[in-house]
N, C-alpha and C positions, 0 to 999 in steps of 0.2 A: 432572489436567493443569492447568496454568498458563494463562489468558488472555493473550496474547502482544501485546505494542504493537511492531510495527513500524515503527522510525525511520530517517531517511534521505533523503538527496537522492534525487530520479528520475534511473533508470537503476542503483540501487545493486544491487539484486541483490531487492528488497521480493517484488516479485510472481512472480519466479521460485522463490526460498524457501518463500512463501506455498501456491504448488500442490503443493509438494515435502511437506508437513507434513501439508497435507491429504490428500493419495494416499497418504501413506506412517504418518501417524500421527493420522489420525481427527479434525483438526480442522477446527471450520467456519469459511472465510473470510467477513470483513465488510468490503464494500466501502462506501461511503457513496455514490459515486456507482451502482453497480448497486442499491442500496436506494431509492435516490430512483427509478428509473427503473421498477424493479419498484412501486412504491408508487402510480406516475403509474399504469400498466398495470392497476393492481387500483382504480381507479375510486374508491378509499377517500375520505373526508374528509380526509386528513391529506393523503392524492395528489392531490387537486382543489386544495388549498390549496398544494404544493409545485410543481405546474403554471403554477397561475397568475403563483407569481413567478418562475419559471425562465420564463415566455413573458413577461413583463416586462422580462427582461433582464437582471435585479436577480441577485442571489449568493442562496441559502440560506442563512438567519441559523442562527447556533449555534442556537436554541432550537429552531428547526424540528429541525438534524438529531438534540438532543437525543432530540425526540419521536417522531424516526425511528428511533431507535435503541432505544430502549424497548418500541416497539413491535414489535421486531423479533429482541429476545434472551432467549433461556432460559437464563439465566446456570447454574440448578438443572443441567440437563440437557446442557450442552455447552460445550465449550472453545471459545472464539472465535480467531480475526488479525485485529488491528484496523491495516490497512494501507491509509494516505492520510490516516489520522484519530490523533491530533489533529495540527494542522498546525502551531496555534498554545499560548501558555499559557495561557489561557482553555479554550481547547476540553480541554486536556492536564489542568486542574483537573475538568472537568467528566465526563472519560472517570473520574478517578479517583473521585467521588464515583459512579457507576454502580458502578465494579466494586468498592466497598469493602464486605469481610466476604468475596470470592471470590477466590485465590488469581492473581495476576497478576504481570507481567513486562514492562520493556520492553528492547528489543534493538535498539543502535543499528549500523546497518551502514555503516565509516569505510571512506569511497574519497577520492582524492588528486582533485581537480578536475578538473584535464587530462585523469587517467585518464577517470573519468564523461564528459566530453566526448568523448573517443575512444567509447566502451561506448555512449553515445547514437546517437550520428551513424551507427554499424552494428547500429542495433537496427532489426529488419522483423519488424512485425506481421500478423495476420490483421486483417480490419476489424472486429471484434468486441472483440479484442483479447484472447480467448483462450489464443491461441500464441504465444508472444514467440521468436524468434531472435534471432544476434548474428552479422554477418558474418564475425566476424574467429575469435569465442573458441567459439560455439556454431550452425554454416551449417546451415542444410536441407540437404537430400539435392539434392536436385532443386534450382537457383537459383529462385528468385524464389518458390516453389510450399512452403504449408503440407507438411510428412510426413503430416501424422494427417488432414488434412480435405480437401490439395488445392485449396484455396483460393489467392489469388495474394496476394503479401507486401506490403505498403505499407512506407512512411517515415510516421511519424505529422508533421504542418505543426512538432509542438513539440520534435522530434527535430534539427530544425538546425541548426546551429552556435552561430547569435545567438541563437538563442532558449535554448538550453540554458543557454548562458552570463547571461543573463538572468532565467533559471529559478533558476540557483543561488546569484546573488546573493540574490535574496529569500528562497531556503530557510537563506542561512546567517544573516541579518537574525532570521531566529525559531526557529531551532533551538536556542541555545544557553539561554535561558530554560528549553525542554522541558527537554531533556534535565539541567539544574539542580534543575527538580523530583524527576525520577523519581533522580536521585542521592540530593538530600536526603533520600527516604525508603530507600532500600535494594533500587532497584527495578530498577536499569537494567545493562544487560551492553554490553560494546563488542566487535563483531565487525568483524575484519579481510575488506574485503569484498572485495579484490582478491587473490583467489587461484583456483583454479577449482570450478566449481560445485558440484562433490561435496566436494570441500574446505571452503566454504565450510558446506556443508548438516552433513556430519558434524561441524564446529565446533560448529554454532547449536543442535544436537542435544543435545551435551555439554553447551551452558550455560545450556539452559532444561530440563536432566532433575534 
């Protein structure tokens, strides 16, 4: 199987796909933020050091989550979703030189702006973040109430209106550099992300087998 790069504004459909491949085709997801988080919780040197500046206030530099990342892939052994990561064309050169000599893909998920704003604004989580619903296109059973865990559903603060809208300006400020790369080499697929969700999944199926 293919190491899959995950592209897309938030709310595109990333992490709903992402569970869908792994439950259904044996891949391991890579989040960068539950890597760091798990990393802090294993007491490690590289978690002591990723702590410290995350209680600073400061970002995580590429290089850290470089070394996070290395530390953390069996490339021999398993197929990864590299989803949240890279965000930028740096980070997008740097994913490549990791997985070069390993069979990989990126897959860009194209939704219309307004739509993603709509898709945001009814998206309710679990506080973990887990379980992702969609009021309008994918509801719980029960209002407000996870199906699987019963848990009660939030609005995540960056689900907002303004904020989304603000979200996407900067994602489209650095997206188009990526997705330049992974063209120029032969790597990238463009998946129509506004259709529904099994639609969507049996597409992205077809274009990374």
């Amino acid at each position: 199987m293919k190491n899959l790069v995950l592209l897309g504004a938030p709310g595109s459909g990333k992490g709903t796909q992402s569970a869908k491949l792994v439950a259904e085709k044996g891949y391991t997801h890579i989040s960068t933020g539950n890597l760091l988080r798990a990393e802090i919780a294993k007491e490690s040197e590289l978690g002591i050091k990723v702590k410290e500046v995350m209680e600073s206030g400061q970002l995580v530099s590429d290089d850290l989550v470089v070394e996070l990342l290395k530390a953390n892939l069996d490339l021999d052994n398993s197929a990864y979703i590299f989803d949240g990561y890279p965000r930028n064309i740096e980070q997008a050169k740097t994913l490549n030189s990791i997985l070069e000599g390993y069979p990989s893909l990126a897959v860009y998920f194209e939704l219309d702006t307004d739509k993603l704003v709509e898709r945001l604004t009814n998206r309710r989580v679990t506080k973990d973040g887990k379980h992702i619903y969609n009021l309008v296109t994918n509801p719980p059973k029960v209002s407000g109430v996870c199906d699987v865990s019963g848990e009660p559903l939030v609005q995540r603060d960056d689900d907002k209106e303004e904020v989304v809208r603000s979200r996407m300006e900067v994602f489209e400020n650095t997206i188009n550099p990526v997705l330049d790369l992974y063209e120029s080499k032969g790597k990238l697929v463009r998946l129509q992300a506004d259709q529904s969700m099994d639609k969507v999944f049996s597409d992205l199926v077809s274009k990374i087998n």
